[in-house]
LUMBA-851733 format. One record per residue (C-alpha): residue in one letter; y, x, z. Coordinates in steps of 0.2 Angstrom, whole numbers, plus 2048, in hexadecimal, padded with zeros to 3 digits. Layout:
BEGIN
<dofi A&yy Y&xx X&zz Z>
...
END
This chain:
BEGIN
<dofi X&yy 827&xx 770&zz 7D7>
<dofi X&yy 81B&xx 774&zz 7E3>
<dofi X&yy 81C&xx 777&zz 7F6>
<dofi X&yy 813&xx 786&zz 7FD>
<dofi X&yy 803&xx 785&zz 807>
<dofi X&yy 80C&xx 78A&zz 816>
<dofi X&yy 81E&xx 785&zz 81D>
<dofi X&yy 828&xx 796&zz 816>
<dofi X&yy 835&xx 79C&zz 823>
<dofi X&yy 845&xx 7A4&zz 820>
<dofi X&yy 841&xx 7B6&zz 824>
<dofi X&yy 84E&xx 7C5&zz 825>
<dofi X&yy 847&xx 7D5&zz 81D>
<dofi X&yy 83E&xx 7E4&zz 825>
<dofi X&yy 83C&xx 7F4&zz 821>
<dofi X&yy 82F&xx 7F9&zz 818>
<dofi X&yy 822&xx 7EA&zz 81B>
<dofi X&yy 811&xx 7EA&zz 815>
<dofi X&yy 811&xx 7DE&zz 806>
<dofi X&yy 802&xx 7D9&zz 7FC>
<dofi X&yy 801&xx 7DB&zz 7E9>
<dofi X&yy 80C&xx 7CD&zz 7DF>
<dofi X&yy 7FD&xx 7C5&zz 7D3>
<dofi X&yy 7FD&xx 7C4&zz 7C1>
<dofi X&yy 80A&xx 7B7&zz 7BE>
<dofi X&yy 81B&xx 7B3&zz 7B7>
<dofi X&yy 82A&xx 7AF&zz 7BE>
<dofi X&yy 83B&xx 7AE&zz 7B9>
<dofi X&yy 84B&xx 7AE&zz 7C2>
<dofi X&yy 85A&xx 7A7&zz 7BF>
<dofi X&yy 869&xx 7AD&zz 7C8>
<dofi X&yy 87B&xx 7A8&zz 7CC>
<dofi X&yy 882&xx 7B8&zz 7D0>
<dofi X&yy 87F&xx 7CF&zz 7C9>
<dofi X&yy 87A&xx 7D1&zz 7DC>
<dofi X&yy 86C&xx 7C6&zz 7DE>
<dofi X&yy 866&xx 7CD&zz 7CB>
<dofi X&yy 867&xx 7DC&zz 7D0>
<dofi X&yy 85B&xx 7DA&zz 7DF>
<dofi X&yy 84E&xx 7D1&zz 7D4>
<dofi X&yy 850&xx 7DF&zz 7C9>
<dofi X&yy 84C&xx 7EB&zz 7D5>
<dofi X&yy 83D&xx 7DF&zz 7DA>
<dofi X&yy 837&xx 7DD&zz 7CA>
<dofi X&yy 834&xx 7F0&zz 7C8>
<dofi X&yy 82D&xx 7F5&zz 7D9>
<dofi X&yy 81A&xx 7F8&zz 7D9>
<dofi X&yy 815&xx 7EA&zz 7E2>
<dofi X&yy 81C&xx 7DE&zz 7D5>
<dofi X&yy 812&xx 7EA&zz 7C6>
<dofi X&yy 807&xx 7DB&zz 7C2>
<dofi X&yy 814&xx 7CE&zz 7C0>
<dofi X&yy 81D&xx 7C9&zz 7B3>
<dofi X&yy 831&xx 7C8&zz 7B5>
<dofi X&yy 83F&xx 7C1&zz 7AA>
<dofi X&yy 84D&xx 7C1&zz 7B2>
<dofi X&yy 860&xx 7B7&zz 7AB>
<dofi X&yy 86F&xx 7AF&zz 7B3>
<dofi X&yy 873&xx 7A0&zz 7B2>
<dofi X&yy 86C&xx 799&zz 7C2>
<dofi X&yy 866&xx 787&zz 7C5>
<dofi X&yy 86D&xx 77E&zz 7B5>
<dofi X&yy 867&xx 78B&zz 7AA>
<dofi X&yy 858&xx 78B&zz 7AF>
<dofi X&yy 857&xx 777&zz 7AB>
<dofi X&yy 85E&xx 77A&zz 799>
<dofi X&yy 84E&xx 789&zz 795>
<dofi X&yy 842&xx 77E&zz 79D>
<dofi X&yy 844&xx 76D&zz 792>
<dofi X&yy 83C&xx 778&zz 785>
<dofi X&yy 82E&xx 783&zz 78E>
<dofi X&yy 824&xx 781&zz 79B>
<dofi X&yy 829&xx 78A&zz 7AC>
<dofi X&yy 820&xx 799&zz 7B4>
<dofi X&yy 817&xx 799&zz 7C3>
<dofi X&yy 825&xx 7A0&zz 7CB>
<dofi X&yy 836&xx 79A&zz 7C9>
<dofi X&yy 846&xx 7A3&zz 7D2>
<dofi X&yy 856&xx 798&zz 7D0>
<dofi X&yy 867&xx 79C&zz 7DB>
<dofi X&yy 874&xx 792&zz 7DD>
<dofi X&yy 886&xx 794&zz 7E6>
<dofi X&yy 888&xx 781&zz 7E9>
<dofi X&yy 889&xx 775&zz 7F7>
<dofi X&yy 87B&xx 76D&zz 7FD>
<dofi X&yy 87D&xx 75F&zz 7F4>
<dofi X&yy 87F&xx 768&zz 7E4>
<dofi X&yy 870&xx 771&zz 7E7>
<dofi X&yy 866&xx 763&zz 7E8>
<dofi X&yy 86F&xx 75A&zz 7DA>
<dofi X&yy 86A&xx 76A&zz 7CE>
<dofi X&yy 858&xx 76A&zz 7D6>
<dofi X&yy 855&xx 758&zz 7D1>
<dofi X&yy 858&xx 75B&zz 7C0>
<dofi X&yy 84C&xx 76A&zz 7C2>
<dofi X&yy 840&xx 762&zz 7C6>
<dofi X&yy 842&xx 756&zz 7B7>
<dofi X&yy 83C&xx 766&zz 7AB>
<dofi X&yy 832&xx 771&zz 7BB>
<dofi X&yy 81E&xx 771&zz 7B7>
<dofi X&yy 814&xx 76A&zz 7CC>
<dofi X&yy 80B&xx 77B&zz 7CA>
<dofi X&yy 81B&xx 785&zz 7CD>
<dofi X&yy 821&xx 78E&zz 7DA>
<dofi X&yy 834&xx 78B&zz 7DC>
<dofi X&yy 83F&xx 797&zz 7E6>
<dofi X&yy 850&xx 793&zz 7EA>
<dofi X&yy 85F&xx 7A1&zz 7F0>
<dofi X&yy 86D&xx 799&zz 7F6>
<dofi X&yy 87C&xx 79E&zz 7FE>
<dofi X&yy 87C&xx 793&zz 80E>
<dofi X&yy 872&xx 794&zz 81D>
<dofi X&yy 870&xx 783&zz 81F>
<dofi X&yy 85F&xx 77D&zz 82B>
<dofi X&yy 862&xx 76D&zz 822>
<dofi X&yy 863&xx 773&zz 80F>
<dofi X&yy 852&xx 77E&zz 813>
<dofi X&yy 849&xx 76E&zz 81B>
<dofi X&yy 84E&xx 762&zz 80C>
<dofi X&yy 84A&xx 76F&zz 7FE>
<dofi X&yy 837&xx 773&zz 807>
<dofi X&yy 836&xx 75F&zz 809>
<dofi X&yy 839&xx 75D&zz 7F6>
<dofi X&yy 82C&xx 76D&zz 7F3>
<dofi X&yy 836&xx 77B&zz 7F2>
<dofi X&yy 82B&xx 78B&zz 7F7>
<dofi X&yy 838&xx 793&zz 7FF>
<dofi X&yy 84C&xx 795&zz 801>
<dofi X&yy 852&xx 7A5&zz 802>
<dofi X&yy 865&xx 7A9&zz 808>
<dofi X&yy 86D&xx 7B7&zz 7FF>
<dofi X&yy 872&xx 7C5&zz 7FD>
<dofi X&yy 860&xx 7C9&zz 7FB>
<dofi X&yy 858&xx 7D9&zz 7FD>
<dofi X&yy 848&xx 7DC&zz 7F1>
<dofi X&yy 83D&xx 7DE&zz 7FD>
<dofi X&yy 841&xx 7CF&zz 804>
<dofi X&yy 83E&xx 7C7&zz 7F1>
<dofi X&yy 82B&xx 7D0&zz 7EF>
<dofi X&yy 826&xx 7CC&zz 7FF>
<dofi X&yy 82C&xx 7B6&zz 7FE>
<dofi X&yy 821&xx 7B8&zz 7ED>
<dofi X&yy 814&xx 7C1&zz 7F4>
<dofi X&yy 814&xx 7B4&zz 803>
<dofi X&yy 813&xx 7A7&zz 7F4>
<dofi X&yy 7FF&xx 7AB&zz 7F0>
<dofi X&yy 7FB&xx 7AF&zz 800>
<dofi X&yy 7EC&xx 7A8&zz 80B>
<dofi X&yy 7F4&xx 7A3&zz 81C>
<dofi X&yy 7E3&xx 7A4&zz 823>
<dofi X&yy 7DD&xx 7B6&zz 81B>
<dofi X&yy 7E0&xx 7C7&zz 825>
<dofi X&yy 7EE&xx 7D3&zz 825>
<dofi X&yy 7F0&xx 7DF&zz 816>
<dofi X&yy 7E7&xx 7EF&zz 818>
<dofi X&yy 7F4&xx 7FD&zz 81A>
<dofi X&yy 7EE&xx 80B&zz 80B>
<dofi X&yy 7F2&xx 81D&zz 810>
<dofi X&yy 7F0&xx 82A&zz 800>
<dofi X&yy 7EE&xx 83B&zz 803>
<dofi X&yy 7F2&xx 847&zz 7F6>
<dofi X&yy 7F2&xx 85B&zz 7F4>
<dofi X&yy 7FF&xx 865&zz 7ED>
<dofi X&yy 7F3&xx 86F&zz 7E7>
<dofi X&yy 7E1&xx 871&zz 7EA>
<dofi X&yy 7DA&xx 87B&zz 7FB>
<dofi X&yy 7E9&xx 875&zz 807>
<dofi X&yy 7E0&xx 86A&zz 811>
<dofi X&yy 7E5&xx 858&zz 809>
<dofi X&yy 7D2&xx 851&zz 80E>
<dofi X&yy 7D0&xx 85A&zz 81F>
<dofi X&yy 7DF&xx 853&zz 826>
<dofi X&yy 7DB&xx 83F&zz 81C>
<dofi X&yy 7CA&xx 840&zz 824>
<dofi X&yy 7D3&xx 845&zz 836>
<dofi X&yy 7DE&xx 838&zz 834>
<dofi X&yy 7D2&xx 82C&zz 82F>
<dofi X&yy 7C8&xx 830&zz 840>
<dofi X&yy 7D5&xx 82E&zz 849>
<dofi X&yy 7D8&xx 81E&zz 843>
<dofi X&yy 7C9&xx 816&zz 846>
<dofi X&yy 7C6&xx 820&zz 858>
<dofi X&yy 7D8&xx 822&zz 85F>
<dofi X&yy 7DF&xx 811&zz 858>
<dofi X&yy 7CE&xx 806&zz 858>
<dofi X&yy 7D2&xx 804&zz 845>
<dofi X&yy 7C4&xx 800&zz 839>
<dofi X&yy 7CC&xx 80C&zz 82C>
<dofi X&yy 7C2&xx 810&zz 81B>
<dofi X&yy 7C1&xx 820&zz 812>
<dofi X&yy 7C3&xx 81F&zz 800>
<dofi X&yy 7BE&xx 830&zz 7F7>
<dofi X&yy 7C4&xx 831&zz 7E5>
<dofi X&yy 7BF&xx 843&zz 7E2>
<dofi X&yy 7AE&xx 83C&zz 7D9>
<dofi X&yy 7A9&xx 84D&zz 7D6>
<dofi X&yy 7AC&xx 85A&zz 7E6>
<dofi X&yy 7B2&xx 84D&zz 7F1>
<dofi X&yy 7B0&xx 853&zz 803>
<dofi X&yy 7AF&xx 844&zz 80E>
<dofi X&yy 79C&xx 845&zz 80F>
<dofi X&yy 79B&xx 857&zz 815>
<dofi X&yy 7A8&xx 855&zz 823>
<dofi X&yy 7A1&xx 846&zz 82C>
<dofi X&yy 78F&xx 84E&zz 829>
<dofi X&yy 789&xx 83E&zz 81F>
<dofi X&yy 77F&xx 83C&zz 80E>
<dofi X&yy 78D&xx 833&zz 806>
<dofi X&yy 784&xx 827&zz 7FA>
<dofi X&yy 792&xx 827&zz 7EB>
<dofi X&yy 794&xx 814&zz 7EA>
<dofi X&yy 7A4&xx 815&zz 7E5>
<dofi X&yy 79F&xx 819&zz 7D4>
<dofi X&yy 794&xx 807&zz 7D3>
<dofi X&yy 7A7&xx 7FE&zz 7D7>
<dofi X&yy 7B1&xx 808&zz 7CA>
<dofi X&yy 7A5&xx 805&zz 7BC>
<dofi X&yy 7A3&xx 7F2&zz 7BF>
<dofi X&yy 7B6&xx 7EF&zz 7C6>
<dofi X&yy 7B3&xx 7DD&zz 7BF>
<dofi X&yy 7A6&xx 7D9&zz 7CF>
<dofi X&yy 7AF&xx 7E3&zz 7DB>
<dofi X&yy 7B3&xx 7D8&zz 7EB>
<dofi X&yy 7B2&xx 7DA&zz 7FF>
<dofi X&yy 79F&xx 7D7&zz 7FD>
<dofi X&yy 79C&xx 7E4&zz 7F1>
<dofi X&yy 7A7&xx 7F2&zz 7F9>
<dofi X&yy 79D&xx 7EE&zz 80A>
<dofi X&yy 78D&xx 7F3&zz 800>
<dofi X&yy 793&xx 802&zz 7FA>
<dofi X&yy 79B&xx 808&zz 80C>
<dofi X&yy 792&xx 817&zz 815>
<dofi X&yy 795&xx 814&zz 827>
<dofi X&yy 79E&xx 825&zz 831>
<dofi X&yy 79F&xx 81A&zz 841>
<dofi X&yy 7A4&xx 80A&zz 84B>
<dofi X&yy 7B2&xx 80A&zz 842>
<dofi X&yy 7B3&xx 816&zz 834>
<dofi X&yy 7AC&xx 810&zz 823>
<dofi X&yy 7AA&xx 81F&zz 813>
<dofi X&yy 7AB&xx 81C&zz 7FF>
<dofi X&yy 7A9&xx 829&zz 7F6>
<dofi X&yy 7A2&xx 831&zz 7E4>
<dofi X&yy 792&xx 839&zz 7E2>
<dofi X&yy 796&xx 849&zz 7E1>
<dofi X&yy 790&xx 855&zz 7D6>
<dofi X&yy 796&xx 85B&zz 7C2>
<dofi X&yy 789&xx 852&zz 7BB>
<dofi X&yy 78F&xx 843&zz 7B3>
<dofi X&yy 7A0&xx 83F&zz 7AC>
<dofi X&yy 7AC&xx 834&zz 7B7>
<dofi X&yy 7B8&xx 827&zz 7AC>
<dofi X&yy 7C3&xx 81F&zz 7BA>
<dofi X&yy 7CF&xx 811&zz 7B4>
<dofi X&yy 7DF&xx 80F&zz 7BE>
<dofi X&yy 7DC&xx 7FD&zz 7C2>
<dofi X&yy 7CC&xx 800&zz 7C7>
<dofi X&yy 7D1&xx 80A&zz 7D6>
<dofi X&yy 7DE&xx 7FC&zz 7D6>
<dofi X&yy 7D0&xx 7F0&zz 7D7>
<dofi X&yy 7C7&xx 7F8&zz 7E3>
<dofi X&yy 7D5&xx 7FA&zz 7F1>
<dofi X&yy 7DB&xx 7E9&zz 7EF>
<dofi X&yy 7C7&xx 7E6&zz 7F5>
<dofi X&yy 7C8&xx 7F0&zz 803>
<dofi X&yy 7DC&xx 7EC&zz 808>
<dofi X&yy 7D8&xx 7DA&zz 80B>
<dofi X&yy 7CB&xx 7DC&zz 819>
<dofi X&yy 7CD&xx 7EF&zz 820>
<dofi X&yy 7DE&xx 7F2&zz 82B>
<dofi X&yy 7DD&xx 805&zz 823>
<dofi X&yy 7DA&xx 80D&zz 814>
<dofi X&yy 7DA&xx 821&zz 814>
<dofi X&yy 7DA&xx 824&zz 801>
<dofi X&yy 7D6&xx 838&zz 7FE>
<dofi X&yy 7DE&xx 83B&zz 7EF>
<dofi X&yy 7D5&xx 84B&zz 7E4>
<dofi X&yy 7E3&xx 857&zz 7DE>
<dofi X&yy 7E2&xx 856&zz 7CD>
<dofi X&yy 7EF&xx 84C&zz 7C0>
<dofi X&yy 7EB&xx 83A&zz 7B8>
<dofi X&yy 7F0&xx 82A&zz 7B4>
<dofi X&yy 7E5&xx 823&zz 7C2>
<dofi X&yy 7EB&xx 831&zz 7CF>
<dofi X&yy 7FF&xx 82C&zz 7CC>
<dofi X&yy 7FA&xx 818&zz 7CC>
<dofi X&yy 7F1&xx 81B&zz 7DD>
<dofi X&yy 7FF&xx 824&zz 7E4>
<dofi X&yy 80B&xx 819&zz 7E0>
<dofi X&yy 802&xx 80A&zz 7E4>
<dofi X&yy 800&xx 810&zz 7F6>
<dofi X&yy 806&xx 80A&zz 805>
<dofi X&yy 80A&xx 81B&zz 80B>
<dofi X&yy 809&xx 82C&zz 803>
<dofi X&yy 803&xx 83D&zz 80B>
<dofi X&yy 806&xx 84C&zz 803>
<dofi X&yy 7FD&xx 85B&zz 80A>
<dofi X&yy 804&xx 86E&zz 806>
<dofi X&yy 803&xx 87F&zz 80D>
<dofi X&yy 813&xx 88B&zz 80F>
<dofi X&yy 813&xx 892&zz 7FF>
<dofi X&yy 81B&xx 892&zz 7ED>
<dofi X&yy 810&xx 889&zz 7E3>
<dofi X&yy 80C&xx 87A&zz 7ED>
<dofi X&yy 821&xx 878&zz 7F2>
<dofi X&yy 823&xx 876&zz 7DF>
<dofi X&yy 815&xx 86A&zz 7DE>
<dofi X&yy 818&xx 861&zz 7ED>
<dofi X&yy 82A&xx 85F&zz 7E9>
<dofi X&yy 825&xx 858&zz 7D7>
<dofi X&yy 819&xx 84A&zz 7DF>
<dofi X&yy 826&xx 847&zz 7EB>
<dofi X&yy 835&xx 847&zz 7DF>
<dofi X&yy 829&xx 839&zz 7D5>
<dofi X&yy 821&xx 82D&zz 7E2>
<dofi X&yy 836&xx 82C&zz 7E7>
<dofi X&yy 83C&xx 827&zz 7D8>
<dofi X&yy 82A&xx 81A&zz 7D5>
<dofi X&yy 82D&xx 813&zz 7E6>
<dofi X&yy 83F&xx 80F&zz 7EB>
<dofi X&yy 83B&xx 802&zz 7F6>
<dofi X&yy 82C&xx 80D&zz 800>
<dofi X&yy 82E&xx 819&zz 80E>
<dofi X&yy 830&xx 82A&zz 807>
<dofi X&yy 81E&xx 834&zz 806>
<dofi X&yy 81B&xx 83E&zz 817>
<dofi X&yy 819&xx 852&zz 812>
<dofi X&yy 80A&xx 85B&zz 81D>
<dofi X&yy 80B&xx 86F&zz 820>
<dofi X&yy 7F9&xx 876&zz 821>
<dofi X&yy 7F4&xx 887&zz 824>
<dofi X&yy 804&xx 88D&zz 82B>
<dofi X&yy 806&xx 89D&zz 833>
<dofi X&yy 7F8&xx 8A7&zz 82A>
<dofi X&yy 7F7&xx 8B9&zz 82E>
<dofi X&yy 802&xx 8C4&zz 824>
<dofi X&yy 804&xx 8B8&zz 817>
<dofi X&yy 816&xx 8B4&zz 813>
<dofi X&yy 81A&xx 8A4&zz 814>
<dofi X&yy 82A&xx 895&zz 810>
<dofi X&yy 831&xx 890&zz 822>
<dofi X&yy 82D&xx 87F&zz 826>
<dofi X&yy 840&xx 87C&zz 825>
<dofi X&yy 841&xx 884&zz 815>
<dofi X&yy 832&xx 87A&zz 80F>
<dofi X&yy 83B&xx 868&zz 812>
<dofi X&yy 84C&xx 86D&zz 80E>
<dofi X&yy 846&xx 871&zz 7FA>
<dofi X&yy 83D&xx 85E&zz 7FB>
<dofi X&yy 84C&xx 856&zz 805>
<dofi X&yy 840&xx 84E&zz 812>
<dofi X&yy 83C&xx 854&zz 824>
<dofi X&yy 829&xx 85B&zz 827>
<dofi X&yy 81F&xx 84E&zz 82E>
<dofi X&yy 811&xx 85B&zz 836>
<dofi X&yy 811&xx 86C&zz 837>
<dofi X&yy 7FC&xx 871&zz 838>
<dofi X&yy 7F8&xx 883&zz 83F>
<dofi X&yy 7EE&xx 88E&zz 834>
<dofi X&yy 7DC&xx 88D&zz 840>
<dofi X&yy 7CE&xx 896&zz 837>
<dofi X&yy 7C2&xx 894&zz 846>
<dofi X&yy 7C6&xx 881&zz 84A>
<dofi X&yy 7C5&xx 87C&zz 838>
<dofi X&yy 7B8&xx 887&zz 832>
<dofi X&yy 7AC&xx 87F&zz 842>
<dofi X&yy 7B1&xx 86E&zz 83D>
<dofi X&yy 7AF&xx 870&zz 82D>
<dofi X&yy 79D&xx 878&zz 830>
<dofi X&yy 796&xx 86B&zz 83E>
<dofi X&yy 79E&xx 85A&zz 833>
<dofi X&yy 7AA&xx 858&zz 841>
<dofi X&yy 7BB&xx 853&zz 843>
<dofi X&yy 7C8&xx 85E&zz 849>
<dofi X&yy 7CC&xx 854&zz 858>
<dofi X&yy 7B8&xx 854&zz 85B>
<dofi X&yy 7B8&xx 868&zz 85C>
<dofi X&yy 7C7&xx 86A&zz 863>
<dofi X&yy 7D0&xx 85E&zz 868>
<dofi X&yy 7DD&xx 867&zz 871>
<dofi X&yy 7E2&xx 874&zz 865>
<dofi X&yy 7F3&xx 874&zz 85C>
<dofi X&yy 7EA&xx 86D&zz 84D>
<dofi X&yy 7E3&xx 85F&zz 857>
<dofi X&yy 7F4&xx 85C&zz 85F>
<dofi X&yy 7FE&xx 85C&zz 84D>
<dofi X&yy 7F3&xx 84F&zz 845>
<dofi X&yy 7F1&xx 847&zz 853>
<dofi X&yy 804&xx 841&zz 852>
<dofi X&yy 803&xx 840&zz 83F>
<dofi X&yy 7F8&xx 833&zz 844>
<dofi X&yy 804&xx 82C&zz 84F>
<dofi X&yy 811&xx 82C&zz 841>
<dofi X&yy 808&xx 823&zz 833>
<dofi X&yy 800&xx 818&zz 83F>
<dofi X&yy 810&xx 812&zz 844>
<dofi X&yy 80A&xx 810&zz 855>
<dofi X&yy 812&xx 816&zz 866>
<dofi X&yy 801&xx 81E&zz 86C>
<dofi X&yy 7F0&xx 81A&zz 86A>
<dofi X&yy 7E8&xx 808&zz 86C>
<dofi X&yy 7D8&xx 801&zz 871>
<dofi X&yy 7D6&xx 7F3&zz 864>
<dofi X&yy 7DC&xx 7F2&zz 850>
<dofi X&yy 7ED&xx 7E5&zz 850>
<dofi X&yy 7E0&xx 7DC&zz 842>
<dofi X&yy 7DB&xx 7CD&zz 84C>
<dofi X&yy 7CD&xx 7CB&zz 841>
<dofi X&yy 7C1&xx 7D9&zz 841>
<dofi X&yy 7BC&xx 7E1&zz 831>
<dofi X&yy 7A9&xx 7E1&zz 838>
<dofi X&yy 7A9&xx 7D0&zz 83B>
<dofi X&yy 7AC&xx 7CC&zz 82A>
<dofi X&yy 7A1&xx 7D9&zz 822>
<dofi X&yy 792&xx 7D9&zz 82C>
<dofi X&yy 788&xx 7E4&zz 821>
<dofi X&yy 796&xx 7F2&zz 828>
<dofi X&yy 789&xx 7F3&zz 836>
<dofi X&yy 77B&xx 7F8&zz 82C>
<dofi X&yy 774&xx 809&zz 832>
<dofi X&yy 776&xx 814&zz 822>
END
């Protein structure tokens, strides 16, 4: 048994907390009661364990003794136990007998002793867990196992998709974006995955250069020094990758490429704005899911409440342990046109509608025109005010900050950020 790198604590679950990506390894749990199965269970299948490897079987500590005289153990091992202390240590010992030094032992128990905790992290437990346990709580003490202590928060990755193409899904990323790195002094990356007619470029007025294309076809090499070469700077704190642009050349894009390429960015930027094209593939669903939140964009209409409802109806269903995706109304109030009420619109999806955009042909149009945000043009209008607390909701924040909550800034550690592009 091994002990962790850093002292573990006995932490009660949060809400939705930002979790790294659980590694490529194996573990397997042995539990003492259905309950606690059932929580690594639901564990085992959430996104952030997609990587790993999970055999789960009662049993708890003995069992796991009597499989392991036979076969090596894996890098994680999960054993509960309903015992005394005394028993639990008894049945550890003999653990240890069969336990490989390179893995990671987790123990549940069923008593919150101060005493028990110190003992087992003294004989190199990782960590002791007091159930019942929630799943989250599971992911995020595994996820806490192959952590470094010293690196930098995760990034946060925001997706925003389109119900259907023309309703805005870019505009408002890019708006949000801006507002991130102005508004909340957050060094925020945009990545654009629309490779071909991606619009990022045109709204911040900038000649993108398309390096996005050099990290998807060597995912391989792809690591923080890489991206920072690729990244067209927007502003102090605003970074772009995008596609080249153009029909010209066909694009091949690998789900865990765009994987690889996140997990670059996630682990030195506090914000990700991911703009998401409106199309259907493999790599479009395992980006969705695999974000930390989801934003789907729709105008008051028929076609895009269908397909809004069917994205919505499968990121719930994909991520049962992630807040639900926030639903954006664009264009609303269009002259003449008739349209689904608001109320309407989030009753068929069963959620409430996070923002309500006014239809602005001028505001938009000259934004659009001058490669300008919205809160540049017109910072006051009902546009302006509507993503402005979107913002405000998907930041999490109360109000806007003067500094980024990362400690350690992104262009400290990527000085080529600075470069003049």
């Amino acid at each position: 048994m091994n002990s962790a790198s850093q002292a573990p604590t006995m932490q009660q679950h949060s809400d939705n907390p930002l979790v790294a990506l659980v590694p490529r390894i194996n573990i397997h749990a042995f539990c003492d009661n259905q309950q606690t199965a059932e929580a690594m269970q639901a564990a085992a299948i959430d996104r952030r364990m997609s990587r790993a490897h999970v055999t789960i079987q009662l049993g708890g500590i003995m069992a796991a003794v009597q499989v392991f005289q036979s076969q090596p153990t894996p890098n994680v091992l999960i054993v509960e136990s309903h015992g005394s202390r005394d028993v639990i240590l008894a049945e550890l010992a003999q653990l240890a007998s069969v336990c490989q030094p390179n893995t990671k032992v987790v123990v549940v128990g069923h008593l919150n002793d101060v005493i028990l905790y110190r003992e087992l992290i003294r004989q190199g437990v990782s960590e002791y867990l007091v159930a019942p346990l929630h799943q989250m709580q599971v992911i995020e003490t595994i996820a806490n196992l192959y952590n470094d202590p010293k690196a930098a928060p995760v990034g946060r990755i925001v997706a925003f998709v389109g119900a259907k193409g023309g309703v805005g899904s870019s505009t408002i990323a890019h708006n949000f974006a801006w507002q991130m790195s102005k508004r909340y002094a957050t060094d925020t990356v945009i990545t654009d995955l629309d490779l071909a007619f991606g619009t990022a470029g045109l709204n911040f007025n900038q000649d993108a250069a398309g390096g996005i294309i050099d990290a998807l076809g060597q995912p391989d090499r792809i690591d923080a020094t890489l991206i920072d070469r690729l990244l067209t700077k927007l502003g102090d704190k605003l970074s772009l990758l995008s596609g080249p642009g153009g029909v010209d050349r066909d694009f091949n894009i690998e789900a865990h490429a765009v994987e690889t390429i996140l997990g670059a960015i996630r682990g030195s930027v506090p914000c990700i704005v991911v703009d998401v094209p409106n199309m259907w593939a493999p790599w479009i669903k395992y980006t969705l899911v695999h974000s930390d939140q989801v934003v789907i964009t729709a105008t008051p209409e028929l076609a895009s409440l269908r397909n809004a409802k069917s994205i919505f109806d499968m990121l719930k269903l994909a991520r049962p342990n992630d807040t639900m995706p926030k639903i954006v109304l664009n264009q609303v109030g269009v002259a003449k046109r008739p349209e689904i009420p608001a109320a309407e619109f989030g009753k068929a999806l069963g959620t409430e509608i996070s923002a309500i955009i006014p239809y602005d042909a001028q505001t938009f149009g000259t934004a659009q025109s001058n490669g300008q945000m919205i809160f540049e043009v017109a910072p006051k209008s009902k546009a302006a005010e509507a993503m402005a607390r979107l913002a405000q909701l998907l930041s999490g924040a109360e109000k806007p900050i003067k500094a980024s909550k990362f400690s350690l800034p992104i262009f400290d550690k990527l000085p080529l950020l600075r470069k003049k592009q």
